[in-house]
C-alpha positions in Angstrom: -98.9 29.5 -45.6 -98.0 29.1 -42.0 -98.3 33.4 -41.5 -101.4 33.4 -43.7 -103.0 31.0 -42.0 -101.9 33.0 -38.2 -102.9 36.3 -39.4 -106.5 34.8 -40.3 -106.8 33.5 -36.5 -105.8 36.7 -35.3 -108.1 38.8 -37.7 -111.0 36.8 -38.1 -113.3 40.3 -38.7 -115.3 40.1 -41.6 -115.2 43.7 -41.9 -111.1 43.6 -42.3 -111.2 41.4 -44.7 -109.9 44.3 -47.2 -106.9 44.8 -44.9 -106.5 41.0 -44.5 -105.8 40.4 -48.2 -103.3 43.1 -48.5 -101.5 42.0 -44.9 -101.6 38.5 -47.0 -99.8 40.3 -50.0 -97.3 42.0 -48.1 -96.5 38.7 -46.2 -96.3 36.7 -49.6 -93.6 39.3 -51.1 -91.7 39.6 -47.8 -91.7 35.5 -47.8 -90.5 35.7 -51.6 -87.3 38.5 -50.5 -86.4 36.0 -47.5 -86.3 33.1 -49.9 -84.1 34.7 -52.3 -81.6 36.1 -50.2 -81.4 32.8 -48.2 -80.7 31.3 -51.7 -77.7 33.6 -52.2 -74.7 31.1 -50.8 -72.2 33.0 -48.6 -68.3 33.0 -50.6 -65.2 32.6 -49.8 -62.4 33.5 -52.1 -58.6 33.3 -52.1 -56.1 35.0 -54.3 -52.0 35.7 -54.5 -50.4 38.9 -56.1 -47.9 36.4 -58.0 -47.7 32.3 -58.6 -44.3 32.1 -58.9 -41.6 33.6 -56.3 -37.8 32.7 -55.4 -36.9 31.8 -51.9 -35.5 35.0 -50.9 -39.3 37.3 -51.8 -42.4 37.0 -50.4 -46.5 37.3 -52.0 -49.2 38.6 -50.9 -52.3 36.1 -50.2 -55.8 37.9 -49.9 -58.8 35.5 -48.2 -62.2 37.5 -48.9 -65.9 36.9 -47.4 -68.7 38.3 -48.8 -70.0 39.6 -45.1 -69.0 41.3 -42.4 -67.2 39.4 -39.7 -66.7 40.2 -36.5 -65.1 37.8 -34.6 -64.2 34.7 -36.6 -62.0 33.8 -39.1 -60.8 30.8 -41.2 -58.2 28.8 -39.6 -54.8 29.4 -41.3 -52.9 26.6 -39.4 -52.3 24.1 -42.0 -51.0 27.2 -44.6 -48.1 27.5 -42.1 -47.0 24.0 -42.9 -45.6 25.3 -46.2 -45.1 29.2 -45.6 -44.6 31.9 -42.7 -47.2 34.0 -42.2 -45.0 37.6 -41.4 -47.5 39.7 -41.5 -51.2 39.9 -41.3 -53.9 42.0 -40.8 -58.3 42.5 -41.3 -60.1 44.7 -42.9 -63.7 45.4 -43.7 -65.1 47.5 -46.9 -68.5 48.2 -48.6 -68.7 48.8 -52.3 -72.1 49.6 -54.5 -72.2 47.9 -57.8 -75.5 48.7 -60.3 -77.1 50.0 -57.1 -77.0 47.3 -54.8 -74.4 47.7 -51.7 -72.8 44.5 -50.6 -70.2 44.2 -47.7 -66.6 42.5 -47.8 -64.1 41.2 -45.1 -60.4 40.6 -46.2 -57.6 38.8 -44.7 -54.2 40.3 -45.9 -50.9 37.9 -45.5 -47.6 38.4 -46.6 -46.2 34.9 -46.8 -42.4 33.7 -47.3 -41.9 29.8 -49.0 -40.2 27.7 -46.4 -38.5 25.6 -49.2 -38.0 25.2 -53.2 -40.0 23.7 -55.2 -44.3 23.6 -55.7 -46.1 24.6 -52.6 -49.8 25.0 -52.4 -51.9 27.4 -50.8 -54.4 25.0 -49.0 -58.6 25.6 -49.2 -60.0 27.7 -46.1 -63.0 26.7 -44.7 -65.5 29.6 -43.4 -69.1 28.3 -42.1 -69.6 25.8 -44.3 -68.0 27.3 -47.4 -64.5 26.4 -49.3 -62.0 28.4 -51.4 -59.8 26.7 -53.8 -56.0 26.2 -53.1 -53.6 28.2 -54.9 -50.3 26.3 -56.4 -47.7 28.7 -56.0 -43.6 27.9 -58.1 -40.4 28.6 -55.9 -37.1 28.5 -57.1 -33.7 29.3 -56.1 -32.5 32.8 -57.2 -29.0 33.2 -57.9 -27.3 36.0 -55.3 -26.2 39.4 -57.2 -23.2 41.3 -56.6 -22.9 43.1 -53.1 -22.9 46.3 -55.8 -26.4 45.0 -56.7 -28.1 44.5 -53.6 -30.0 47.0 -51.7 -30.0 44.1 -48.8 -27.8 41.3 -48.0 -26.5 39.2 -45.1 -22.9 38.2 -44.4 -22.3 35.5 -41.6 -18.7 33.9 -40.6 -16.8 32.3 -37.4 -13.3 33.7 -36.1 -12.0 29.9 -36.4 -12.3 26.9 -38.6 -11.5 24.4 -35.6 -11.7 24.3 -32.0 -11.6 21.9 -28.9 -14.0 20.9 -27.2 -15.7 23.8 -24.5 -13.3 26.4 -26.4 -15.0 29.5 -27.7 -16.0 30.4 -30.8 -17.1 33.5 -32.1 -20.0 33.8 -34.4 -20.4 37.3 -36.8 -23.8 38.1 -38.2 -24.0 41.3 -40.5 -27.2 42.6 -42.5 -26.2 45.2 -45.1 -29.2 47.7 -46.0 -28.7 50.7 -48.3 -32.7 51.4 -48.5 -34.3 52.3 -44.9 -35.3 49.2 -42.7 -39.0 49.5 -41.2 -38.5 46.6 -39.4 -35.7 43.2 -39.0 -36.7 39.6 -37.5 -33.6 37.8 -37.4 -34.4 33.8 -36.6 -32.5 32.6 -32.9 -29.3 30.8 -33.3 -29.8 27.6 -31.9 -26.7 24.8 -32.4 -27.2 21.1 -31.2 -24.6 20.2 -29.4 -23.3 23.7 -28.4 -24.1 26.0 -25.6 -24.5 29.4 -27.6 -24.7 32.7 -25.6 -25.9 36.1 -27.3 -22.7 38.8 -26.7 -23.6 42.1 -28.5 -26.2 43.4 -30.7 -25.4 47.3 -32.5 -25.5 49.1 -35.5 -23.0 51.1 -37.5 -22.8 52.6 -41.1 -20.1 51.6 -44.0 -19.4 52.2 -47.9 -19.1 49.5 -50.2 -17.7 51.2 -53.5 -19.7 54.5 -53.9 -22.6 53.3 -51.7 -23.2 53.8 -47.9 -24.7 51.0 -46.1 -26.1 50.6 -42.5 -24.9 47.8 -41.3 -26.8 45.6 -38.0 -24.2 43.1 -36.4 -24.9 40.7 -34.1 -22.3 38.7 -31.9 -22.8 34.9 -30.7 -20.0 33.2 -28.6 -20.5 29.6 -29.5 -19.0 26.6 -26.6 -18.7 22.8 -28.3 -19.8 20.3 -26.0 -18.8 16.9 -28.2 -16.3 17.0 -30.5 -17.0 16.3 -34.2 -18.2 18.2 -36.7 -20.4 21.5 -35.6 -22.4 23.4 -38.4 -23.7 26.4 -37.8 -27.1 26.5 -39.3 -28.0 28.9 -42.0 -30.3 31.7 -40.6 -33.5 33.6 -42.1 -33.6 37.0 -42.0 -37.0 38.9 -42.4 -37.0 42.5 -43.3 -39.4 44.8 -43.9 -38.3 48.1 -46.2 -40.2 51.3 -45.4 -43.3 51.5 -48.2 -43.9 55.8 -47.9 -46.3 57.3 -46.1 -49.3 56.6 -43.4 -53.1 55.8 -44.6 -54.6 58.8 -42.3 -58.1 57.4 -43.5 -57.2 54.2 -41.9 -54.5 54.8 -39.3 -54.5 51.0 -38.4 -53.0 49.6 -41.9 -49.5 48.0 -42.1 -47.6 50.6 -45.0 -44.6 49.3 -43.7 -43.8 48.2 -47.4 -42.8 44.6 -49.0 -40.6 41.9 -46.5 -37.6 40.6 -47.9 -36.6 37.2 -46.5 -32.6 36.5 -46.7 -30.8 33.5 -45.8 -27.2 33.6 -44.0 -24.6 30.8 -45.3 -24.0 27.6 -43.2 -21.0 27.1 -41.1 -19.2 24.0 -41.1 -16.3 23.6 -38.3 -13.9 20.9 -36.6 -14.1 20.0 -33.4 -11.1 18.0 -31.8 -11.8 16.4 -28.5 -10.3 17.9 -25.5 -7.0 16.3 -24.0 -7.0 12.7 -21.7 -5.0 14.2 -18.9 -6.8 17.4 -19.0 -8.5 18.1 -15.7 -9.6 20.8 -15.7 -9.8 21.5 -19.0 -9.5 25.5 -19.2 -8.9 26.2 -23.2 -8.8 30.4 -23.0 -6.8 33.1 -24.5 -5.4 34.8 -20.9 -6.2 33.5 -17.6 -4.7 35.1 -14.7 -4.5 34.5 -11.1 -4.6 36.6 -8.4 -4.9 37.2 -4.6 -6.1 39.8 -1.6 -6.0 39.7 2.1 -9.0 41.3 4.3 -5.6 42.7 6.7 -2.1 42.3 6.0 -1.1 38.5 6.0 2.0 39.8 8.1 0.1 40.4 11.4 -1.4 37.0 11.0 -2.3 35.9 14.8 -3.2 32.8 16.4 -7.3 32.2 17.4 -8.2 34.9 14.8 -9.3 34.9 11.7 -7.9 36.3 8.8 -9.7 36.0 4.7 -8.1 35.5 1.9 -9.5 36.1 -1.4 -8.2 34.3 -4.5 -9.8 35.6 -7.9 -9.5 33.7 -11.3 -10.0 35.5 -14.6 -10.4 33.9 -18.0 -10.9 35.3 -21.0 -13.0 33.2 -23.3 -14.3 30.9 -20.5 -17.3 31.3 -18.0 -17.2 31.4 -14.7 -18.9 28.0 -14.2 -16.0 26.8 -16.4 -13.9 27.6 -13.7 -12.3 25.4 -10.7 -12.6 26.1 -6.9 -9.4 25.7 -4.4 -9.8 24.8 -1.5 -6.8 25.4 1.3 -8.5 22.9 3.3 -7.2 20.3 1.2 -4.0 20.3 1.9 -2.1 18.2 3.5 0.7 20.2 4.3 -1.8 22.6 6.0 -3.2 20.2 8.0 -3.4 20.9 12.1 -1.8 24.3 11.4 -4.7 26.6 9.9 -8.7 26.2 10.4 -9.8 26.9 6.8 -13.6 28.4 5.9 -14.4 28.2 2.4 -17.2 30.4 1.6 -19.4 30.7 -1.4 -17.7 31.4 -4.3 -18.4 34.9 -6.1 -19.0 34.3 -9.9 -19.2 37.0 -12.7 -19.6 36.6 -16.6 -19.0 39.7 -18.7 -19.5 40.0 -22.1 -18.1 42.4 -24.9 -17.3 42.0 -28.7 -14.6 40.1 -27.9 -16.5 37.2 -26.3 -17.1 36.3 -22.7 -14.8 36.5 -19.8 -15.2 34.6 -16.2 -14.5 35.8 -12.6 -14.4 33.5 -10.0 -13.7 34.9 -6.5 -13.2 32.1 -3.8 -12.7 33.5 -0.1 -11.7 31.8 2.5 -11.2 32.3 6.0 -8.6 31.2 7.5 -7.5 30.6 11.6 -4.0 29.9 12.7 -3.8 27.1 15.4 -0.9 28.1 16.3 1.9 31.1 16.6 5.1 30.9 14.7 6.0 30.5 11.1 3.3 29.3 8.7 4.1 27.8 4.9 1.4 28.7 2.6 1.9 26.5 -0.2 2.0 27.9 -4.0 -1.3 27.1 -6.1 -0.8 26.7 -9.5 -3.9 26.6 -12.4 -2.6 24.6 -15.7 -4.5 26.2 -18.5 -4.4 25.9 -22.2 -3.6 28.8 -24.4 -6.0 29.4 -27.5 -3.6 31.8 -29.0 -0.2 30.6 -28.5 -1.6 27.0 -29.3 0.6 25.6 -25.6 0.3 24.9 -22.0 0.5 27.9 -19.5 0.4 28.0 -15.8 -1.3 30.3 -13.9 0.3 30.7 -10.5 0.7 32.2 -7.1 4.3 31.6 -5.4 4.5 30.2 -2.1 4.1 32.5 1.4 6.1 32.0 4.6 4.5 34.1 7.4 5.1 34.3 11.0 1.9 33.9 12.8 1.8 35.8 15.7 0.5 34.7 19.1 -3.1 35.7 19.5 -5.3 35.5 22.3 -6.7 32.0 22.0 -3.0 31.1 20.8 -0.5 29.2 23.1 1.2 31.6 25.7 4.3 32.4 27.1 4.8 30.4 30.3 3.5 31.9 33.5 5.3 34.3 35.6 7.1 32.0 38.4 6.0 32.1 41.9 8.7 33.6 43.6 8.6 36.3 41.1 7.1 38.5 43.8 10.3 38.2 46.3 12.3 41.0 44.0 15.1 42.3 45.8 13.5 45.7 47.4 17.2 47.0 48.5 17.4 50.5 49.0 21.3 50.9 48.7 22.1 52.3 45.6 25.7 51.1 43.9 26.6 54.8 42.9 30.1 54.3 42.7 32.5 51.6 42.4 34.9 50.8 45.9 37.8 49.7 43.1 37.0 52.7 41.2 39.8 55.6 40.5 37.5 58.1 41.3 36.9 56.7 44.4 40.3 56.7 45.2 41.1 60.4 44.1 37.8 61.0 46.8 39.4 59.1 49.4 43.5 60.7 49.3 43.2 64.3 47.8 46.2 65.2 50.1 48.1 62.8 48.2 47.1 64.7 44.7 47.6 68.1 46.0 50.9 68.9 43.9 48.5 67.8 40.5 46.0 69.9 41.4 48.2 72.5 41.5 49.8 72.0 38.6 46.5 70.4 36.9 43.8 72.6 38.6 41.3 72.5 35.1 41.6 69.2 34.3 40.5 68.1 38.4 37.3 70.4 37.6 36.0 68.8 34.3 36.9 65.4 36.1 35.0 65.6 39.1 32.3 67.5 37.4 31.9 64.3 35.1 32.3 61.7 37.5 29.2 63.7 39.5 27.0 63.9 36.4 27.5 59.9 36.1 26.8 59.4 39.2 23.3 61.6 39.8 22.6 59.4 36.6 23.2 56.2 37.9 21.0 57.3 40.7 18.2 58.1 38.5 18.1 54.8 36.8 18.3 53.0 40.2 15.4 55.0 41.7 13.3 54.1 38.5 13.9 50.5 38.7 13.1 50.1 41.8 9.6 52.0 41.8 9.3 49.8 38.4 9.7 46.2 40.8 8.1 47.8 43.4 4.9 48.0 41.4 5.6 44.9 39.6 5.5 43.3 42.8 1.7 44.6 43.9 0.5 43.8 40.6 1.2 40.3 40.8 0.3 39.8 44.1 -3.0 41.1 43.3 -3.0 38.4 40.4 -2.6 35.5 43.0 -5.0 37.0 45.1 -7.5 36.6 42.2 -7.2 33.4 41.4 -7.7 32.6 45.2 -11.1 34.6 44.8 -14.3 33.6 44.0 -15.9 36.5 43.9 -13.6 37.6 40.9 -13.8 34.2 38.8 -17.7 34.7 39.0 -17.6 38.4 37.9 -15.5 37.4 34.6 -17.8 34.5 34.0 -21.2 36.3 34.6 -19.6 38.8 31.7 -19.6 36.2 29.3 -22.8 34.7 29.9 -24.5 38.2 29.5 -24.1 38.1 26.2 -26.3 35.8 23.6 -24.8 36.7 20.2 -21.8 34.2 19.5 -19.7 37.1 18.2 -20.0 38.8 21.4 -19.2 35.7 23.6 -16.7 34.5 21.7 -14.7 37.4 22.2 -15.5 37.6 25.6 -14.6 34.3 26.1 -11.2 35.2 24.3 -10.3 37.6 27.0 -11.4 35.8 29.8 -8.8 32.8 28.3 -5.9 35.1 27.8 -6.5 36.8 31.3 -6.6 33.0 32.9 -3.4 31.7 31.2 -1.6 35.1 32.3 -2.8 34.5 36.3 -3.3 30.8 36.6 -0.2 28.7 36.1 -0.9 25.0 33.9 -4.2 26.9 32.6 -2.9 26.6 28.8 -2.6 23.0 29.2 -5.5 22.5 30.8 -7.5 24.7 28.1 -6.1 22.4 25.6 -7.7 19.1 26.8 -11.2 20.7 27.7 -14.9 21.2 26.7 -14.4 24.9 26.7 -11.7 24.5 23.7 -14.5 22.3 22.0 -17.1 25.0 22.6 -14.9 28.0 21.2 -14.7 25.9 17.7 -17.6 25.5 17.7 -18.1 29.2 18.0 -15.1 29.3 15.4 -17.9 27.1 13.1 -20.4 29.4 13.4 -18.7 32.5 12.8 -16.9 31.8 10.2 -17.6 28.4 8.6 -18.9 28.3 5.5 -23.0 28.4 4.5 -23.3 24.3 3.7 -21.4 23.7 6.8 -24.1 22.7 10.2 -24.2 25.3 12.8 -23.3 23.8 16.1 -26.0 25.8 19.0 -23.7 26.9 22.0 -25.8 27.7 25.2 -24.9 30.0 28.1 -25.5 26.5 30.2 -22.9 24.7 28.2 -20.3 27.6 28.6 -21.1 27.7 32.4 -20.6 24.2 33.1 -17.2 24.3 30.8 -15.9 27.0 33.1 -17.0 25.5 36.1 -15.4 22.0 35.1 -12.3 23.5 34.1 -11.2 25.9 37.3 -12.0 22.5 39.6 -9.7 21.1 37.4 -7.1 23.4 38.3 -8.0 23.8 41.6 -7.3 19.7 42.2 -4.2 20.2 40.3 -2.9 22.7 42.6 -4.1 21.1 45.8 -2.2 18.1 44.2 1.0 19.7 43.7 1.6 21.5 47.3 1.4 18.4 49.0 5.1 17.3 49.0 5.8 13.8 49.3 7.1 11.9 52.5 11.1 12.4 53.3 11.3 8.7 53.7 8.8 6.7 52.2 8.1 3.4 53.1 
């Protein structure tokens, strides 16, 4: 009435009145179309391909509308309280019935039961309208023969009891003699056990007449409380290859029907690991070995040699492992400087389970030259196999450290080591020698030569070869003292001049990188103790020692350990502070004390 009444405002013309009464006609059966197809109640409608289904199958639930959706859907949340939903997918169709074309949107889900008995299919809701809940039967099926089954699963542990943190291996096998379009296997997940995925492939195998491919998967499973442990039953969900494509509708799942299988439960023993165990390394081979960064033979004072120590277990991970640490030990203690750096770990998997690396380096400084003990380390382990204790060990090392640059020193040359005897007369031959004599009376010899002429010959030629010889040697060893002689009087000289000390000390301060000064300052220490006499024991007691381990730190320490800043200032003032000290201890010891005191 509303339009009628509009469409007389707007054409109030008398002389339309014939085209007004039809415009009201048309408007009254337009009105009447509107009101009939607003009386038409959108549907909703659900339906299953079967009622009644065993554990291991799956059915097919089909949620219609009566319209074309875009966009929306019901809500399927509270369906998934009694089913999975593995697969699902939309589509949208037109049919003509008697003429009249009406429009359809389906929701297609393959469904698996989650447990026996009656389930229902709840009512979905779509914009205001309801569907009725389906009732669906599910039983337990009874498990053919392997013979009979196109698919089965096969699950089982490599032992029936363990220890606490000892691993066990976990074997899951699907068996397929049709072809597999797809396999969703559920995780493995074990409370109170650290599980760890080691190997996932596929092979092929004949049981009778029949060939099988056969998908394996590998767990290694680690107890952490001991008890009982069960390994829960898992659900497999595969899908079996259902022919070809839809080309019309290249977006449709063909992958043909899902079968859901259910792997047996595992039940195992586990015994609690031993009082006095620490650490408690259960494993089927552990071994222990050792490297050097340079041979452990030339070991020197001041410098610093690494040793690597490497621990392999199979069956254990490397965080299972223990550290050593050399510094530790007492028997070590004021002999060695010991740098443990950050251990190296590794886990590598295969069929056979997991096996841990641990590589601890250390780096190690000699305090001092001469031998060193380096005591035996030893890793008590328990054998999985053999059921027994093992030890794991690496025998003790005696080496003899060798004196190094920052190392203790020989004692210094002695002062009157310059006053070598500088004699030029050379003790060719003997006065109480026979040859001598025979020199000094051949008149008295005359009747032997005579009779002996051949034998004087060879004599005197020998006793002239042994003495251009003995001339030789002497004329060598006394160039040799001759230059021994400048060489340490330029030494003293040195250590008289300024000028020199400066030189070597404005070397050392040139450089900002610790590495470099610390080797700088290594030769400037071994040149000092060489040319200045007390300098080692002086060195010993100073703040230059201090500062080169704290150089020592730095370089070599390990990551967690502080870094201790050395300046160029702090060296300088070291230096400075310890040549005045030997300068006063020199002044103090060439003043001799009185004859006769009082």
């Amino acid at each position: 009435m509303k339009t009628i009444v509009l469409m007389q405002q707007i054409l109030p013309n008398p002389g339309l009145a014939l085209l007004t009464s039809k415009a009201k006609t048309l408007l009254f059966i337009l009105g009447l179309m509107l009101l009939s197809s607003s009386s038409m109640a959108l549907s909703i409608s659900s339906k299953v391909d079967r009622d009644s289904i065993a554990m291991s199958e799956t059915l097919t639930l089909t949620v219609s509308v009566d319209e074309q959706v875009a966009f929306s859907a019901p809500s399927f949340e509270e369906l998934q309280q009694n089913f999975d939903i593995l697969r699902q997918h939309k589509s949208n169709r037109y049919q003509s019935m008697n003429g009249q074309v009406t429009s359809v949107t389906e929701w297609v889900l393959t469904l698996g039961p989650k447990r026996e008995g009656q389930l229902i299919i709840p009512s979905f809701e779509y914009e205001g309208q309801y569907s009725d809940a389906i009732p669906i039967n599910v039983s337990k099926q009874s498990a053919p023969t392997k013979a009979q089954q196109d698919i089965f699963l096969e699950a089982s542990a490599d032992k029936k009891e363990a220890f606490v943190q000892e691993q066990i291996i976990f074997t899951q096998k699907l068996y397929s003699a049709v072809n597999l379009s797809s396999f969703d296997p559920e995780a493995l997940q074990i409370t109170g056990a650290r599980v760890e995925l080691l190997s996932e492939f596929d092979y092929q195998t004949r049981i009778g007449n029949r060939p099988y491919v056969v998908v394996e998967s590998r767990y290694a499973i680690y107890p952490q409380q001991s008890g009982k442990l069960t390994i829960p039953a898992l659900r497999w969900n595969v899908g079996v290859s259902g022919g070809r494509r839809n080309v019309f509708d290249p977006f449709s799942n063909n992958s043909g029907r899902i079968h859901r299988l259910r792997s047996e439960a595992i039940e195992l023993d586990i015994k609690a690991s031993p009082a006095n165990a620490t650490p408690w390394l259960p494993a089927s081979r552990l071994e222990l070995t050792q490297s050097w960064s340079s041979a452990p033979e030339k070991m020197r004072a001041g410098e610093p040699i690494t040793r690597h120590i490497e621990i392999l277990a199979q069956g254990l991970t490397a965080a299972q492992l223990p550290n050593i640490e050399m510094a530790s030990d007492d028997t070590l203690q004021g002999k060695i400087k010991a740098y443990l750096e950050q251990p190296q770990t590794e886990d590598q998997k295969n069929n056979n389970g997991i096996i841990g690396k641990r590589r601890i380096s250390t780096a190690i400084i000699p305090s001092q030259a001469g031998p060193l003990t380096l005591p035996a380390i030893e890793i008590r382990w328990w054998n999985t196999l053999q059921k027994q204790w093992q030890t794991a060990k690496l025998p003790e090392m005696k080496v003899e450290v060798l004196a190094g640059a920052t190392g203790p020193a020989p004692n210094p040359a002695p002062e009157n080591a310059s006053t070598l005897p500088t004699t030029e007369q050379s003790p060719l031959i003997d006065k109480g020698d026979t040859g001598g004599a025979a020199v000094s009376s051949p008149a008295a010899n005359s009747a032997g030569n005579d009779q002996r002429p051949l034998g004087w010959i060879l004599y005197s030629l020998f006793v002239t070869a042994i003495s251009i010889a003995l001339a030789f040697l002497c004329l060598r060893l006394w160039r040799e003292k001759k230059a021994l002689h400048a060489q340490l009087s330029s030494a003293e000289k040195s250590t008289t001049s300024t000028t020199s000390a400066t030189t070597s000390v404005s070397d050392i301060l040139n450089h900002n990188d610790d590495l470099d000064r610390y080797k700088a300052l290594q030769k400037y220490i071994s040149e000092q103790r060489l040319t200045q006499p007390g300098f080692s024991n002086a060195y010993n007691d100073s703040e230059l020692a201090q500062l080169m381990q704290s150089l020592e730190s730095n370089l070599y320490g390990s990551g967690s350990q502080s870094r201790h800043r050395v300046s160029n200032d702090d060296l300088q003032r070291a230096i400075e502070s310890l040549q005045q000290s030997l300068k006063q201890e020199q002044t103090d010891g060439s003043t001799l004390p009185p004859l006769y005191p009082h």
